[in-house]
Structures are given as C-alpha cells and as structure tokens.
GUROPA-262838 format. One record per residue (C-alpha): x, y, z; residue in one letter; chain; residue number from 0. Coordinates in steps of 0.05 Angstrom, whole numbers. Each point is the difference from the previous one (the first is absolute). Layout:
# residues N
<r <X Y Z> "a" "A" NUM>
...
END
This chain:
# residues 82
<r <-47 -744 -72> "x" "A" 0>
<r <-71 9 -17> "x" "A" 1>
<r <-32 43 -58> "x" "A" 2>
<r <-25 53 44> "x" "A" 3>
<r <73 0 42> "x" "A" 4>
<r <32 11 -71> "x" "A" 5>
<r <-49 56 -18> "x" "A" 6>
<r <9 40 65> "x" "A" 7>
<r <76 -6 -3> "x" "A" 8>
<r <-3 21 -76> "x" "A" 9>
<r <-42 65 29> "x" "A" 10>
<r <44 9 51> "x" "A" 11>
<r <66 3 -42> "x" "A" 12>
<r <-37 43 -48> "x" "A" 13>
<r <-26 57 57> "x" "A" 14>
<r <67 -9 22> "x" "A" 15>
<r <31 22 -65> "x" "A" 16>
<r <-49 57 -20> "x" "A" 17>
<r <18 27 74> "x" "A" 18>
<r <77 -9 -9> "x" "A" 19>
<r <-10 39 -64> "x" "A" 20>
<r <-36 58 21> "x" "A" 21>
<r <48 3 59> "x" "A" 22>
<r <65 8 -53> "x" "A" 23>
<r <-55 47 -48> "x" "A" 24>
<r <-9 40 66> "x" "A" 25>
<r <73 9 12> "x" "A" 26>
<r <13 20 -71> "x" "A" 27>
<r <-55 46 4> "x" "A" 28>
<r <14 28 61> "x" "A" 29>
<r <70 11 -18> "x" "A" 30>
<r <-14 33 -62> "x" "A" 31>
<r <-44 49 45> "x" "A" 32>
<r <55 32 36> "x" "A" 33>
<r <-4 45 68> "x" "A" 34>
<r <7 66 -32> "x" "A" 35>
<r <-62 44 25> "x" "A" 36>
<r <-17 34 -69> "x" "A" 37>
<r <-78 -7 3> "x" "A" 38>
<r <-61 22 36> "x" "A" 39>
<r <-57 -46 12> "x" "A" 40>
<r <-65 47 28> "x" "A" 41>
<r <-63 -32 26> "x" "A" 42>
<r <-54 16 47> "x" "A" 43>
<r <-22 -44 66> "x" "A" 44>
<r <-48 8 55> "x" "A" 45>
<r <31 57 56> "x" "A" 46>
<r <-16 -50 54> "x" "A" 47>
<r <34 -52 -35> "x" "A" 48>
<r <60 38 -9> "x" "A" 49>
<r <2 24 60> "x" "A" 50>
<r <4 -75 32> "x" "A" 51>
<r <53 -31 -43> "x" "A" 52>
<r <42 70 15> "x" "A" 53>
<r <-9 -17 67> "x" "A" 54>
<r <24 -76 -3> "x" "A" 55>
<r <58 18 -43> "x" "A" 56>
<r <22 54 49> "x" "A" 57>
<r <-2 -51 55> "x" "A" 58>
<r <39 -48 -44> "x" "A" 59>
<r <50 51 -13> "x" "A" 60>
<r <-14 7 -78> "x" "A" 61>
<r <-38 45 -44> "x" "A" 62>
<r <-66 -16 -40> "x" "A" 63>
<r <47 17 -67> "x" "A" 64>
<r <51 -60 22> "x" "A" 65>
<r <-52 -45 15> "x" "A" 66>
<r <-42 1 -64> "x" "A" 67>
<r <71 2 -42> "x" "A" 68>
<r <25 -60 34> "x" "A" 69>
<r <-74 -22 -22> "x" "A" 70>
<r <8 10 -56> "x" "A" 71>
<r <73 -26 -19> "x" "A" 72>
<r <-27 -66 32> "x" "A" 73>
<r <-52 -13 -45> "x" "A" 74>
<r <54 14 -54> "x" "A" 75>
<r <37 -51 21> "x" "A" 76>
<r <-57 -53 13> "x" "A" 77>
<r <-31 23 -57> "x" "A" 78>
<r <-70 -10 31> "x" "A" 79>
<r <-40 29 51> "x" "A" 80>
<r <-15 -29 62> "x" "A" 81>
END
C-alpha cells in the first residue's frame, strides 16, 4: 500500500467516524426534542413564494407546517444542513 493509499484510507475512516457520530449526536438530540407542539416559530416570506410551495404540498397531500417540521427534525438528526 502506498503513502498516499494509506493517507486516503486514514481520511476516509476518519469522515467516516465524524459522520457516524453526528448521526448517534442527531438521534440523541432529536430524541431529547420531543413531538409535543408547545412553540411558535413566526417568519415572513415572499406571497408568491408561499403561495407555490402551498400549492406543491397540497398536491402532495401535506401541509407547508409538516413539511418544514419534518425539515427541520431532519437536520436534527443529521446535525447539518444540506
């Protein structure tokens, strides 16, 4: 195996770790959040943008509120954004 093999597998095993501990962070995290509703979040968008994602979660049989909580719980989890 040559130096720069050695190197990349070394990287590789490390970005696998730092991943495999954000994933169980995540979890712990996201646990610790719970599902009870207790809080409002407020913010203002464009109408027109609105207005369009309304329109694609209606035709994917959800609401904007469920879409930008499961949003949000998934970036819990990963504990990144992406």
């Amino acid at each position: 195996m040559s130096g720069n093999d050695f190197i990349s597998n070394l990287e590789s095993l490390a970005k696998q770790s730092v991943e495999r501990k954000r994933a169980l962070d995540g979890e712990e995290k996201f646990d610790a959040v719970g599902t009870q509703a207790d809080a409002t979040i407020t913010f203002r968008v464009n109408k027109a943008l609105k207005d369009e994602f309304t329109r694609v979660c209606k035709k994917n049989h959800s609401t904007p509120s469920r879409e930008i909580k499961l949003f949000m719980n998934e970036v819990i989890r990963k504990q990144k954004l992406d």
